[in-house]
Phi, psi and omega in degrees: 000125172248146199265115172268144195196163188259116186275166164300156184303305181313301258260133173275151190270063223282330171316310183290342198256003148294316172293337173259357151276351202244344181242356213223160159081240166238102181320151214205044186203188163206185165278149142262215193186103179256121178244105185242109168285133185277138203245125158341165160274352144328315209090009194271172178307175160238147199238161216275198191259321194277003180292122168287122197306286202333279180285356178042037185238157185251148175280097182296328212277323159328295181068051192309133179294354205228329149257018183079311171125029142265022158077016222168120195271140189197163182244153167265149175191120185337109180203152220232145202197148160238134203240157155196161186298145164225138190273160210243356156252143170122345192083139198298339166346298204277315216280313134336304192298139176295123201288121195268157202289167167116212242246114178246166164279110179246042150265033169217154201216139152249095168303086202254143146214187206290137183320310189266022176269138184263095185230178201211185173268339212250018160270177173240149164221121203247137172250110175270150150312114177255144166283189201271355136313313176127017206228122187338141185276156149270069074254147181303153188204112172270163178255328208225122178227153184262143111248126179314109183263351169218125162236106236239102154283149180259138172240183181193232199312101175091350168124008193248145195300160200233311161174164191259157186225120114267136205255120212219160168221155256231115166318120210258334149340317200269323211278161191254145148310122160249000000 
């Protein structure tokens, strides 16, 4: 059953003032790539051919075409997202707060979308090469893949999520020498 309800006059819409800052106007966001494992009609992984029956580990060195070297077959798919760096002290207490200058970690992430984007700890969040526009290069090269380690909705009126902060940390196996 969904609860209609009247806001007060003052009172901000933040679902909408999220959208319009971060999607609207002059967009606050870029694209990613949400890596999503693909499931069985059970519902269980489908798990890739290079996955070893013994050790249940994908063979990293192969540089299997169809997982990547993660065991485990999955799709991708485009979704627009605004991010920023986070230090690796303080705890999520911290994690909001602005980052003072000199020499930071930049295997941590804050990740904001959209209420209604589906995501999970066993997904990825994939970073592309963007052009000086914002916009993917051709051919896609990803740079950078995440893993969610907290997925926070944030809510407000009446309990309904407003928009997700996921906190994530960059898969450090995966990053190229730049």
């Amino acid at each position: 059953m969904r609860r209609r309800f009247k806001k007060a006059r003052k009172e901000i819409d933040l679902r909408k003032e999220f959208k319009e800052l971060i999607f609207e106007d002059t967009p606050h966001n870029y694209p990613v790539l949400l890596r999503k494992r693909k499931k069985d009609a059970s519902g269980v992984d489908i798990k890739c051919n290079c996955l070893n029956a013994l050790t249940q580990e994908s063979n990293v060195e192969t540089n299997c075409e169809f997982c990547l070297g993660e065991g485990f077959l999955w799709k991708e798919t485009f979704s627009r997202c605004y991010s920023s760096l986070i230090g690796a002290d303080g705890g999520k207490a911290n994690r909001n707060r602005r980052i003072m200058a000199g020499e930071i970690r930049t295997d941590y992430k804050l990740f904001y979308f959209k209420f209604d984007t589906e995501i999970s700890y066993k997904d990825k969040i994939v970073e592309l090469r963007l052009d000086y526009e914002g916009a993917p290069s051709i051919p896609y090269e990803r740079i950078r893949i995440f893993r969610p380690e907290t997925i926070q909705e944030y809510r407000a009126d009446f309990g309904r999520t407003e928009y997700l902060a996921v906190y994530a940390r960059e898969e450090s196996s995966i990053r190229k020498n730049l």
